[in-house]
N, CA, C and O atoms as a GROMACS GRO file, in nm:
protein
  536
    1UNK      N    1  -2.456   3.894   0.950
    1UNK     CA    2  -2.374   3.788   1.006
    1UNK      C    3  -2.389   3.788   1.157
    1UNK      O    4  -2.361   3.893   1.216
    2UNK      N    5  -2.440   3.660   1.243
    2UNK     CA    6  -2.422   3.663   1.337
    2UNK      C    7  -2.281   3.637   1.427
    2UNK      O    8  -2.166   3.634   1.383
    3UNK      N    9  -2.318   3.620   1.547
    3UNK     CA   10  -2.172   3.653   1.636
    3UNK      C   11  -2.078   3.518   1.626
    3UNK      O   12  -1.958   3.495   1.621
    4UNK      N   13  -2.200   3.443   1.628
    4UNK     CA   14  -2.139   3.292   1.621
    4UNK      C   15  -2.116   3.246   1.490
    4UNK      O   16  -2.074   3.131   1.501
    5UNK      N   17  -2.122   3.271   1.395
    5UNK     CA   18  -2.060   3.282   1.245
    5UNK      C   19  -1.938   3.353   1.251
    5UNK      O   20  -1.835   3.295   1.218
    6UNK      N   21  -1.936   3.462   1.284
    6UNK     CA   22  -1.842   3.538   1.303
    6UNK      C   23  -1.719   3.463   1.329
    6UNK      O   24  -1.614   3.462   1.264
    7UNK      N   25  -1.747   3.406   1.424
    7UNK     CA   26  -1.662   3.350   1.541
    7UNK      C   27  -1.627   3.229   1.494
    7UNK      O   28  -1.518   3.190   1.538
    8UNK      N   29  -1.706   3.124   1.386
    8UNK     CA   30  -1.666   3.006   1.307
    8UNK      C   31  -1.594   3.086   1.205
    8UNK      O   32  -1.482   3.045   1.177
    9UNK      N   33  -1.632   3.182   1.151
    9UNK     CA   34  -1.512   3.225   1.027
    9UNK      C   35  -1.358   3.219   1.075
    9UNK      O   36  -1.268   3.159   1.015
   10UNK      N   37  -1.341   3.301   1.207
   10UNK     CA   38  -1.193   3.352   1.283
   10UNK      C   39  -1.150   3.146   1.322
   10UNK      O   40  -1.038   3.100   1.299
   11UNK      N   41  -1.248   3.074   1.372
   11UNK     CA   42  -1.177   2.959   1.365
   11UNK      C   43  -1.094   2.863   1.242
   11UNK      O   44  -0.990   2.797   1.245
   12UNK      N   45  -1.215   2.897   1.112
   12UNK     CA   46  -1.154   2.870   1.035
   12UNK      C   47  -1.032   2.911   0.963
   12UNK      O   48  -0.947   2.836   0.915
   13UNK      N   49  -1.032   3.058   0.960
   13UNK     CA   50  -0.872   3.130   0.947
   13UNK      C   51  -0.768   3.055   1.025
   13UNK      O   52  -0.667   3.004   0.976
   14UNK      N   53  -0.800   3.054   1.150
   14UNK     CA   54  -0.701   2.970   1.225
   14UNK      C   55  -0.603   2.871   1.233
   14UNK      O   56  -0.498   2.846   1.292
   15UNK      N   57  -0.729   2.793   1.093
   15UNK     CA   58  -0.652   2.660   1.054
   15UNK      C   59  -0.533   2.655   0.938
   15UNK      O   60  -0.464   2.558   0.907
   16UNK      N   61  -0.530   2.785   0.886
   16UNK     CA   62  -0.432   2.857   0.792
   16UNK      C   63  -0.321   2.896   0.824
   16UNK      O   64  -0.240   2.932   0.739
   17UNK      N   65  -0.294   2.896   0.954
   17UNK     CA   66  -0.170   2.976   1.021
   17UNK      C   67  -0.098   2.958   0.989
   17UNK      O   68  -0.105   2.838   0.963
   18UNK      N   69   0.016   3.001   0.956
   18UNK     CA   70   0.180   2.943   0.912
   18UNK      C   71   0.231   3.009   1.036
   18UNK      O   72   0.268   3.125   1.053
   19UNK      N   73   0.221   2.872   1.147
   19UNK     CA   74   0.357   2.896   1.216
   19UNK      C   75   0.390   2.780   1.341
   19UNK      O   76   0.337   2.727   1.438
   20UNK      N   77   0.557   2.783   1.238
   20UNK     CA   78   0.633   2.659   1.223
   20UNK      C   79   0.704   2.674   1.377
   20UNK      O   80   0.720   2.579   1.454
   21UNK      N   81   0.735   2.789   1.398
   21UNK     CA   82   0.825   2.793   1.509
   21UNK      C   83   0.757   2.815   1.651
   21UNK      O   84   0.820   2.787   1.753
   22UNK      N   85   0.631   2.864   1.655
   22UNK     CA   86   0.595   2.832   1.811
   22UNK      C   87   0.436   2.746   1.823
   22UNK      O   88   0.368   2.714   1.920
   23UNK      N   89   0.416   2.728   1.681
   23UNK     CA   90   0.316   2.642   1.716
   23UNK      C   91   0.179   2.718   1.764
   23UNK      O   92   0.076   2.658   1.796
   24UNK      N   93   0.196   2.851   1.761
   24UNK     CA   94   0.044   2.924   1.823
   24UNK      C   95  -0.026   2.985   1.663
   24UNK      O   96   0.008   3.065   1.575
   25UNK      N   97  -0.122   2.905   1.687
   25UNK     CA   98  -0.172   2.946   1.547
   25UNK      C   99  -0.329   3.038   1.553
   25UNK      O  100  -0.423   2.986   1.613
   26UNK      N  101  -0.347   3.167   1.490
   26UNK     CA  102  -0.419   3.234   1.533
   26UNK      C  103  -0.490   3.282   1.442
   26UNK      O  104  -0.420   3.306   1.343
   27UNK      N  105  -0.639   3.318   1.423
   27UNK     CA  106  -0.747   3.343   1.298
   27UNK      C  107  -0.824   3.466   1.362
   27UNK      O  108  -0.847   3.470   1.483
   28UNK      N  109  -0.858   3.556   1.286
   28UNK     CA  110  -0.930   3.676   1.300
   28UNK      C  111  -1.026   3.671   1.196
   28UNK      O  112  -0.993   3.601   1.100
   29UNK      N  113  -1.162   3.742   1.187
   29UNK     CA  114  -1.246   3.762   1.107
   29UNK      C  115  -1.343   3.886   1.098
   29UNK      O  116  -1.458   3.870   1.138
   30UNK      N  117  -1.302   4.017   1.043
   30UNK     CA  118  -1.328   4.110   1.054
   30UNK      C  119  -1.486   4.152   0.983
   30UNK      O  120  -1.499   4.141   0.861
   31UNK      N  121  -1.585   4.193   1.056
   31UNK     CA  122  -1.673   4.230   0.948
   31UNK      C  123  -1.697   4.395   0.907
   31UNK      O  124  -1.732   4.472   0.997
   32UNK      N  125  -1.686   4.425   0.824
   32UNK     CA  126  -1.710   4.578   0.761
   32UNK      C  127  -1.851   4.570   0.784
   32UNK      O  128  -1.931   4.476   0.796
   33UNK      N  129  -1.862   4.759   0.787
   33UNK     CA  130  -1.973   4.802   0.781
   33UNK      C  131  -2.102   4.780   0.686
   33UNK      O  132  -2.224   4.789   0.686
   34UNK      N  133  -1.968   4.737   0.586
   34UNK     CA  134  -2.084   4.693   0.423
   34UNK      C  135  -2.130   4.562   0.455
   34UNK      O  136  -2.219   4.526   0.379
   35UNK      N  137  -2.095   4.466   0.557
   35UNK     CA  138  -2.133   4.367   0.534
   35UNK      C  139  -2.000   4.236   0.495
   35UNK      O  140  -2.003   4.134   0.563
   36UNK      N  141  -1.933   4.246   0.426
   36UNK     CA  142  -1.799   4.155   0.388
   36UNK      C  143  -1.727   4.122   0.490
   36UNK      O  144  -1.673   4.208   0.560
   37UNK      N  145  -1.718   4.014   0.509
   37UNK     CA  146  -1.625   4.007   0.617
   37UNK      C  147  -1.463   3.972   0.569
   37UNK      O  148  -1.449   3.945   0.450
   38UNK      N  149  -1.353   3.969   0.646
   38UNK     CA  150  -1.235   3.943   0.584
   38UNK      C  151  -1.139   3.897   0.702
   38UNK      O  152  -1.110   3.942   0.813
   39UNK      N  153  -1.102   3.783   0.623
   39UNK     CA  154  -1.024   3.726   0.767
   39UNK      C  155  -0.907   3.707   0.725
   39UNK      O  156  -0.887   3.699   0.604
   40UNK      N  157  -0.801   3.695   0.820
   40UNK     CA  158  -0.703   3.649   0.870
   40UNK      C  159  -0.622   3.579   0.938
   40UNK      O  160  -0.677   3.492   1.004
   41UNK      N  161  -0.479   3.587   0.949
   41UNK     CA  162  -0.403   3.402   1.008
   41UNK      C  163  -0.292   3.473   1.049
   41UNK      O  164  -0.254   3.556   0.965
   42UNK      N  165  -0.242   3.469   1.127
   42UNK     CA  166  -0.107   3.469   1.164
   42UNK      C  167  -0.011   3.414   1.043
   42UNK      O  168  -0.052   3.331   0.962
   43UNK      N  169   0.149   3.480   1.040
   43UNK     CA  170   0.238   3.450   0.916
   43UNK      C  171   0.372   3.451   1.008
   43UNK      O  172   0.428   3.548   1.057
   44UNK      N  173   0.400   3.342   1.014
   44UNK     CA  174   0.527   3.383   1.122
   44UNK      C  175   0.625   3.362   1.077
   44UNK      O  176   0.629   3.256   1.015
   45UNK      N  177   0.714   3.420   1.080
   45UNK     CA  178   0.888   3.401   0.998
   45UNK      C  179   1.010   3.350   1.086
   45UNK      O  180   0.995   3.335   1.207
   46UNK      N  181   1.104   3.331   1.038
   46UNK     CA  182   1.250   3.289   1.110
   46UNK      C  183   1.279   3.450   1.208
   46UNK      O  184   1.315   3.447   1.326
   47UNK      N  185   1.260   3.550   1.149
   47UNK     CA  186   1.278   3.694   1.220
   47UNK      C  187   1.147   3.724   1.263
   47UNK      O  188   1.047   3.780   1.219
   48UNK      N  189   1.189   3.662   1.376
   48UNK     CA  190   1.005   3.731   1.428
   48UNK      C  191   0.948   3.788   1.374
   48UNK      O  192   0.851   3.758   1.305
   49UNK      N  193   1.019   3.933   1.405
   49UNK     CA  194   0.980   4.082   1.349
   49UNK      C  195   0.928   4.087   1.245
   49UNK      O  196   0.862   4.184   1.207
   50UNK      N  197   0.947   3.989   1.182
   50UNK     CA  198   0.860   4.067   1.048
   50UNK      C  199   0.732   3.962   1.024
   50UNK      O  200   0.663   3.956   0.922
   51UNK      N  201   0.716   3.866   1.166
   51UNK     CA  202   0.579   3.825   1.163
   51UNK      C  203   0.477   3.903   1.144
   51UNK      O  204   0.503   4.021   1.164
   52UNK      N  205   0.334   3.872   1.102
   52UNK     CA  206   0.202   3.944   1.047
   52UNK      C  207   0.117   3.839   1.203
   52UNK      O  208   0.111   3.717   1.219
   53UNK      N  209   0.074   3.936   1.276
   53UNK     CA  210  -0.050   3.912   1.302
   53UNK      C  211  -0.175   3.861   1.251
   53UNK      O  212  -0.194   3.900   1.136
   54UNK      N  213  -0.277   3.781   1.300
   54UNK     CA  214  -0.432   3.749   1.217
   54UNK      C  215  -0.505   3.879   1.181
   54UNK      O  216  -0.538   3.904   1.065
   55UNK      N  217  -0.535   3.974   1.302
   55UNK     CA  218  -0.596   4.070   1.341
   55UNK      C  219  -0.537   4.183   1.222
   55UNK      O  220  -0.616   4.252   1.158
   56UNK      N  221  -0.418   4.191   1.207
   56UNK     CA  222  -0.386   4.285   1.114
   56UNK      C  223  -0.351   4.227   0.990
   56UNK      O  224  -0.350   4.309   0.897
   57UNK      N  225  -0.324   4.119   0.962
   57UNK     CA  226  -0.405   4.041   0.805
   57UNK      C  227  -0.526   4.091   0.811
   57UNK      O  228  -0.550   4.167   0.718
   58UNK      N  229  -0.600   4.077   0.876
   58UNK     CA  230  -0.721   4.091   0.817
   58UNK      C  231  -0.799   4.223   0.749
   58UNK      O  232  -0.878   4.242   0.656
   59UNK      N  233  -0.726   4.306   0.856
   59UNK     CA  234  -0.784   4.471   0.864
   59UNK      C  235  -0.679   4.511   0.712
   59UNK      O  236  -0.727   4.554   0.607
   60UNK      N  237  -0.572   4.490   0.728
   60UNK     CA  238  -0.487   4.564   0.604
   60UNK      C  239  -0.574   4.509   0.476
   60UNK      O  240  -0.613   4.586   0.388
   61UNK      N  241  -0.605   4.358   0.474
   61UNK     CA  242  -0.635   4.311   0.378
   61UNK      C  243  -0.810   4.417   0.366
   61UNK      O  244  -0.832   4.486   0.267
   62UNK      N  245  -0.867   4.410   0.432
   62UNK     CA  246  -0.986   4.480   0.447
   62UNK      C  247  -0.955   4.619   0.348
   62UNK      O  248  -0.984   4.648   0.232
   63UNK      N  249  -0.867   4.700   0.476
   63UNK     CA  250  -0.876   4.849   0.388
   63UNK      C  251  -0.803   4.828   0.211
   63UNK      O  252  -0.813   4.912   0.121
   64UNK      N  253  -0.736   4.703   0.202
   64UNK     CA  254  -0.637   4.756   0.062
   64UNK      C  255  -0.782   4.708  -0.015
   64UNK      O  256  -0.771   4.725  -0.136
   65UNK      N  257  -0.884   4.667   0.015
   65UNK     CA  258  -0.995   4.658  -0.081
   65UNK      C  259  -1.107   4.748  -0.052
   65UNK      O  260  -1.224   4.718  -0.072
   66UNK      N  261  -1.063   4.872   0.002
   66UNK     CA  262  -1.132   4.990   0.033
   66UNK      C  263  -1.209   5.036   0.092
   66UNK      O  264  -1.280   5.135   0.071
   67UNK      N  265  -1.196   4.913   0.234
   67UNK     CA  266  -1.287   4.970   0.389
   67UNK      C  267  -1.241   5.021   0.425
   67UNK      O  268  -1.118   5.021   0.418
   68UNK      N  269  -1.325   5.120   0.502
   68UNK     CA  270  -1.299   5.174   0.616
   68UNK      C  271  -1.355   5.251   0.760
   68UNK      O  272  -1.336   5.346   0.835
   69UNK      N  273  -1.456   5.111   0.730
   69UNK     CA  274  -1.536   5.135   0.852
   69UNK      C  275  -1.590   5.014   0.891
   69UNK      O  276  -1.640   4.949   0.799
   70UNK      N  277  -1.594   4.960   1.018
   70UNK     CA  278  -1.604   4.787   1.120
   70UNK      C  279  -1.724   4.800   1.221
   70UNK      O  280  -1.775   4.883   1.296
   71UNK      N  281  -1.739   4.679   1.184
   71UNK     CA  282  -1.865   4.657   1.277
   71UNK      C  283  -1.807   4.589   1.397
   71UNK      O  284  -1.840   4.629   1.509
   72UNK      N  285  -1.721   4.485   1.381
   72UNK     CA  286  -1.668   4.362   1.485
   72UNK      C  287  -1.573   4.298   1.405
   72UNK      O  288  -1.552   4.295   1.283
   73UNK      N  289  -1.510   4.235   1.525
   73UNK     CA  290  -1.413   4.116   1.513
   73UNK      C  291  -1.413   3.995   1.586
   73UNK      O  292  -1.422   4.005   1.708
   74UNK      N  293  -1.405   3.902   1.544
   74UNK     CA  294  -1.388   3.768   1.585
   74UNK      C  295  -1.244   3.739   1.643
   74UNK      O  296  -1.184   3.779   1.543
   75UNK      N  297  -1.176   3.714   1.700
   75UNK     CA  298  -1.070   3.598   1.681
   75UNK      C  299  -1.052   3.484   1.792
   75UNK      O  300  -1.098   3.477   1.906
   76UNK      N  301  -0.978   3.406   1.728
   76UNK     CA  302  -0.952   3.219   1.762
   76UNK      C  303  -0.797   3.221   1.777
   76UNK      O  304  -0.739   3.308   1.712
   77UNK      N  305  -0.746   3.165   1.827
   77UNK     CA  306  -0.626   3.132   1.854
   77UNK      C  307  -0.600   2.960   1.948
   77UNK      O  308  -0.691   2.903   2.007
   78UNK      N  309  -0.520   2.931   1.942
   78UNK     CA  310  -0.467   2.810   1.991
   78UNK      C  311  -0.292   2.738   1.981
   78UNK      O  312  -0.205   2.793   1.912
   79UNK      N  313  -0.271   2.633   2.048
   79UNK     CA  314  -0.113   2.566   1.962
   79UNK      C  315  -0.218   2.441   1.878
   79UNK      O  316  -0.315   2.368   1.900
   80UNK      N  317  -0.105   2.482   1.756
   80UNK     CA  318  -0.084   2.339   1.667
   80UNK      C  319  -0.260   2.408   1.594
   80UNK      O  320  -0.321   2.302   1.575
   81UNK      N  321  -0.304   2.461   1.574
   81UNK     CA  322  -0.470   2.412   1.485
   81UNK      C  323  -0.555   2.411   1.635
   81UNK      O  324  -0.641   2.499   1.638
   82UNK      N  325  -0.547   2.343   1.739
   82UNK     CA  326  -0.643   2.353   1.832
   82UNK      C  327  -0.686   2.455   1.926
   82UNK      O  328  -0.616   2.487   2.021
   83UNK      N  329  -0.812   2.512   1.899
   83UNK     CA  330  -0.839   2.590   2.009
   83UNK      C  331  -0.773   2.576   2.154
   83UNK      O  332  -0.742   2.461   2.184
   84UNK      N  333  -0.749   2.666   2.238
   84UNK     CA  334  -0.665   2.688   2.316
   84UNK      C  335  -0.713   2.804   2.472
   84UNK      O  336  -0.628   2.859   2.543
   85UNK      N  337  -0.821   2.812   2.486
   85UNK     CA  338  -0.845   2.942   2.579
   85UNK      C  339  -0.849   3.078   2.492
   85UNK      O  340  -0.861   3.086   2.370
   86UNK      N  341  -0.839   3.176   2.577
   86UNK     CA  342  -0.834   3.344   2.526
   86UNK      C  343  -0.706   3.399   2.440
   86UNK      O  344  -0.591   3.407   2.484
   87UNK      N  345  -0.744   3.434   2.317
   87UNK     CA  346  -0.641   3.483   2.238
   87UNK      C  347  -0.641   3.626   2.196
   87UNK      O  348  -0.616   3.645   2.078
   88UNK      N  349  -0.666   3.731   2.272
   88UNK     CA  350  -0.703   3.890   2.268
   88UNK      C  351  -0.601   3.934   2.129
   88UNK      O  352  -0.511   3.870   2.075
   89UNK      N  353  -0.636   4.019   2.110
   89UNK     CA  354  -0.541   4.074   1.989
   89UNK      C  355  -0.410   4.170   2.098
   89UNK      O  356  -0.407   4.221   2.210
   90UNK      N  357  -0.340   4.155   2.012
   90UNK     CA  358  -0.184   4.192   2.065
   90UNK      C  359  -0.199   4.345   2.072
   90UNK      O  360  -0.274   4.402   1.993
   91UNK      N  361  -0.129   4.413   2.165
   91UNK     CA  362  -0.110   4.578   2.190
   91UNK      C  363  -0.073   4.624   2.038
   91UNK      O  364  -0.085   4.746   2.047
   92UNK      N  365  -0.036   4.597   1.903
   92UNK     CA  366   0.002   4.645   1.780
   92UNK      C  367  -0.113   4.636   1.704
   92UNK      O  368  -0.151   4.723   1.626
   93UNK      N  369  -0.184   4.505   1.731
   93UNK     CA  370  -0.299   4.455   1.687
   93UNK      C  371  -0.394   4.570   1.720
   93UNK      O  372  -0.428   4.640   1.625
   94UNK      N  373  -0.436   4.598   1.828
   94UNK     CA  374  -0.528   4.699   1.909
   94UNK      C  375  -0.546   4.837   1.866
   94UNK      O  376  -0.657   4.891   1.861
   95UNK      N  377  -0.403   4.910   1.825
   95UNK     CA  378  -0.362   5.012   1.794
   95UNK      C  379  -0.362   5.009   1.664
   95UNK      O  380  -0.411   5.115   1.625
   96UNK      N  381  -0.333   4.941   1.575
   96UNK     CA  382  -0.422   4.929   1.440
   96UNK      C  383  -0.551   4.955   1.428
   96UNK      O  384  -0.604   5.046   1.363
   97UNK      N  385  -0.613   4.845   1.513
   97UNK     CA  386  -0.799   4.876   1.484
   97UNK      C  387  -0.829   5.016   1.521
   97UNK      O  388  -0.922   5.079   1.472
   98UNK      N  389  -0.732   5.070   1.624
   98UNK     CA  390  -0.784   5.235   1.660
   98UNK      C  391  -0.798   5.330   1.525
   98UNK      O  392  -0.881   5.420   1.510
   99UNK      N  393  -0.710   5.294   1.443
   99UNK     CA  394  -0.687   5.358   1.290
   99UNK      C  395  -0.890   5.370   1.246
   99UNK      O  396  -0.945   5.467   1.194
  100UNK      N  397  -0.938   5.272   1.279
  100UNK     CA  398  -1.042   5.276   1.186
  100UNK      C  399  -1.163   5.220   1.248
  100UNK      O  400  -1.266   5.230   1.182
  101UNK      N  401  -1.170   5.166   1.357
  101UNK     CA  402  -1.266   5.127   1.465
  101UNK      C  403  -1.310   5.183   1.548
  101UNK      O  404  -1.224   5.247   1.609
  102UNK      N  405  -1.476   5.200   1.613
  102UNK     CA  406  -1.448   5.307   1.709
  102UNK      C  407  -1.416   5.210   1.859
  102UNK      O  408  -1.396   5.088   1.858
  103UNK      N  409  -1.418   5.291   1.970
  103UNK     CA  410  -1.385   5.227   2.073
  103UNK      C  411  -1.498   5.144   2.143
  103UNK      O  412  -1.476   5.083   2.248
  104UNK      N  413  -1.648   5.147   2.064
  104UNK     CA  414  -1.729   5.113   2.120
  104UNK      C  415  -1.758   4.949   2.042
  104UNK      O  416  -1.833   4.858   2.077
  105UNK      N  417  -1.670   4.958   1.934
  105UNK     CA  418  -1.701   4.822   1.862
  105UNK      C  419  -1.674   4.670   1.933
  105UNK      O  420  -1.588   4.687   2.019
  106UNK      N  421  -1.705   4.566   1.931
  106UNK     CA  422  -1.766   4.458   1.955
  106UNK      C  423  -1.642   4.394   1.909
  106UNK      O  424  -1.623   4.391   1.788
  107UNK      N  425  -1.543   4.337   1.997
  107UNK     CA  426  -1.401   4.218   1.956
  107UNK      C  427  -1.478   4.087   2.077
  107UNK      O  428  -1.508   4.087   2.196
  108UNK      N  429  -1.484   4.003   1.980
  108UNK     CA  430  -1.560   3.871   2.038
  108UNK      C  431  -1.370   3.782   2.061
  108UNK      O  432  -1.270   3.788   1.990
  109UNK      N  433  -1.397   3.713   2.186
  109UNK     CA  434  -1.244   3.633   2.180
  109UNK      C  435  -1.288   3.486   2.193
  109UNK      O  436  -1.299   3.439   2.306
  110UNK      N  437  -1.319   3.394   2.060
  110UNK     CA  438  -1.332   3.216   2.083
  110UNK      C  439  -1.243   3.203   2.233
  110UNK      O  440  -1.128   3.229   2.268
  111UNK      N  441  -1.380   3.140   2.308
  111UNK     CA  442  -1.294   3.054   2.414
  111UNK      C  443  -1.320   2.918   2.420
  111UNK      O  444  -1.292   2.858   2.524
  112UNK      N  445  -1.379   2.845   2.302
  112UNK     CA  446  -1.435   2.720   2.265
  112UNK      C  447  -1.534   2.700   2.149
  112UNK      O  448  -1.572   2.788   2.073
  113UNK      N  449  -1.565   2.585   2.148
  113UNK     CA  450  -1.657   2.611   1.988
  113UNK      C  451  -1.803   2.621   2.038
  113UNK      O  452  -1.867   2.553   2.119
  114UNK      N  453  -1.833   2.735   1.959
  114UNK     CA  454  -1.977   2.814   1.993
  114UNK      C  455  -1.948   2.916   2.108
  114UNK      O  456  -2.055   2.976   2.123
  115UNK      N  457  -1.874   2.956   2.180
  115UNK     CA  458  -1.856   3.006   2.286
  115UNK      C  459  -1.749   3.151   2.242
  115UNK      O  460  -1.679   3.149   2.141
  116UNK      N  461  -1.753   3.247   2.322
  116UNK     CA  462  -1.664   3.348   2.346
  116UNK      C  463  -1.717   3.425   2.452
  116UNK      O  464  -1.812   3.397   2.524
  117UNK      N  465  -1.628   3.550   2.453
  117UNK     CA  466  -1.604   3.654   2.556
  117UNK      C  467  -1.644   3.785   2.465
  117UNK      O  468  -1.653   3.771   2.343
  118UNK      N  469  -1.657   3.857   2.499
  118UNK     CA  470  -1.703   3.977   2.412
  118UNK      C  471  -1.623   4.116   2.511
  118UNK      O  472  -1.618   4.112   2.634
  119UNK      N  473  -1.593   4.179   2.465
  119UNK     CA  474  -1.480   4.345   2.544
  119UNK      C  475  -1.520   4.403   2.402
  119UNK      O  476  -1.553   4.349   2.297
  120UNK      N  477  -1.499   4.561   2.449
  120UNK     CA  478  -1.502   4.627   2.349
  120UNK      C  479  -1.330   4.693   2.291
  120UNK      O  480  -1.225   4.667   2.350
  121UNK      N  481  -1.343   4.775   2.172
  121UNK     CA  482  -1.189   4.780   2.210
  121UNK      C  483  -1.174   4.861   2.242
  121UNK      O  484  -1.056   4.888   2.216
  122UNK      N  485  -1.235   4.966   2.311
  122UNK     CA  486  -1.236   5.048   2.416
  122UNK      C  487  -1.199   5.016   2.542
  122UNK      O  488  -1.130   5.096   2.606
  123UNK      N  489  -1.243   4.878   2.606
  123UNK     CA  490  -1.178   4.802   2.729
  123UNK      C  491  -1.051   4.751   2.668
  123UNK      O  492  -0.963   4.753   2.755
  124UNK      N  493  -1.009   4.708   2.559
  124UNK     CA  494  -0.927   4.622   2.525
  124UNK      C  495  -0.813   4.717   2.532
  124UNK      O  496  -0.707   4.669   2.571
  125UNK      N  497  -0.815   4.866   2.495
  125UNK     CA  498  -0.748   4.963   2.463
  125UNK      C  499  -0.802   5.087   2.532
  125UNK      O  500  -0.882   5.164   2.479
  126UNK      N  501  -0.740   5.105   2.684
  126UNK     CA  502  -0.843   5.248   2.729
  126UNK      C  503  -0.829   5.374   2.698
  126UNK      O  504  -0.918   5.459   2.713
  127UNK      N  505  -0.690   5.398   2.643
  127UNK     CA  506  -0.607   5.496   2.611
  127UNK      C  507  -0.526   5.522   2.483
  127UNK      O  508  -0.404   5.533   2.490
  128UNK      N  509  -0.583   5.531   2.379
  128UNK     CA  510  -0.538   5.526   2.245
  128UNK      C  511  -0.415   5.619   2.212
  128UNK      O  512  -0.403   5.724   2.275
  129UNK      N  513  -0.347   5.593   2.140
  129UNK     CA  514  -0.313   5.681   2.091
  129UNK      C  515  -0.395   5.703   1.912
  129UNK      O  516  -0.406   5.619   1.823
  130UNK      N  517  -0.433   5.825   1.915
  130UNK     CA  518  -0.570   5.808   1.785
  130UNK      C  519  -0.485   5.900   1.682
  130UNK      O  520  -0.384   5.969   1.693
  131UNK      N  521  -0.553   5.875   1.602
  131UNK     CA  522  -0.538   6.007   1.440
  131UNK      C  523  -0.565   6.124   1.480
  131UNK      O  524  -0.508   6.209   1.412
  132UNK      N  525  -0.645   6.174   1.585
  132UNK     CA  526  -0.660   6.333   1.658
  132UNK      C  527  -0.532   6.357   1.737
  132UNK      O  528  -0.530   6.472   1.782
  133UNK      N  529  -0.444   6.298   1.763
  133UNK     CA  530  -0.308   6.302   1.830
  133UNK      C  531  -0.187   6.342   1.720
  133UNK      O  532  -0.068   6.353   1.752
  134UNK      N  533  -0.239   6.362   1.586
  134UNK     CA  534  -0.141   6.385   1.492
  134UNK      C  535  -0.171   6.535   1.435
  134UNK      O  536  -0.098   6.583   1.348
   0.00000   0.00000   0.00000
């Protein structure tokens, strides 16, 4: 899978978003080491808190079908369905992928169609807290 596939998958998640209350609707598209990729949407509720991230739709959904190892991530974000500028994955988001990503892996961020930014999540995250901390 290339980068720019990649990066049309996380747009198309995007268009899935359920969310009613702020209108920022956001798509991730994770690819495993095997090859599968698995994406995700934002799920947003009346209690925030118990909103779901794209980035971690995607990865939970990933490992509960028995990955656990990433090549890259895509994600898209915007209001309403429309692309929107830079949508980085959230500090919870980040610290998830540490679970199972290394720091050298490849998070692409849509900043238009055909276009992104590329950080690793090593820049994205300089200071982990990791599974060797337990």
């Amino acid at each position: 899978m290339t980068e720019k596939e990649l990066c049309a998958a996380a747009m198309a998640a995007m268009q899935k978003a359920y969310a009613p209350y702020s209108g920022c609707c956001v798509g991730a598209a994770l690819l495993a080491e095997s090859g599968q990729v698995y994406t995700g949407c934002n799920v947003e509720n009346a209690s925030y808190g118990a909103t779901m991230c794209a980035e971690r739709t995607a990865l939970f959904g990933a490992v509960s079908q028995g990955e656990r190892r990433f090549a890259m991530l895509a994600v898209a974000g915007g209001k309403d369905g429309r692309l929107a500028g830079e949508f980085p994955p959230c500090g919870l988001c980040r610290q998830a992928l540490v679970e199972f990503c290394p720091p050298e892996m490849p998070i692409l961020v849509v900043t238009g169609e055909g276009a992104y930014k590329q950080y690793t999540l090593g820049e994205l995250l300089p200071m982990p807290f990791g599974p060797a901390h337990v």
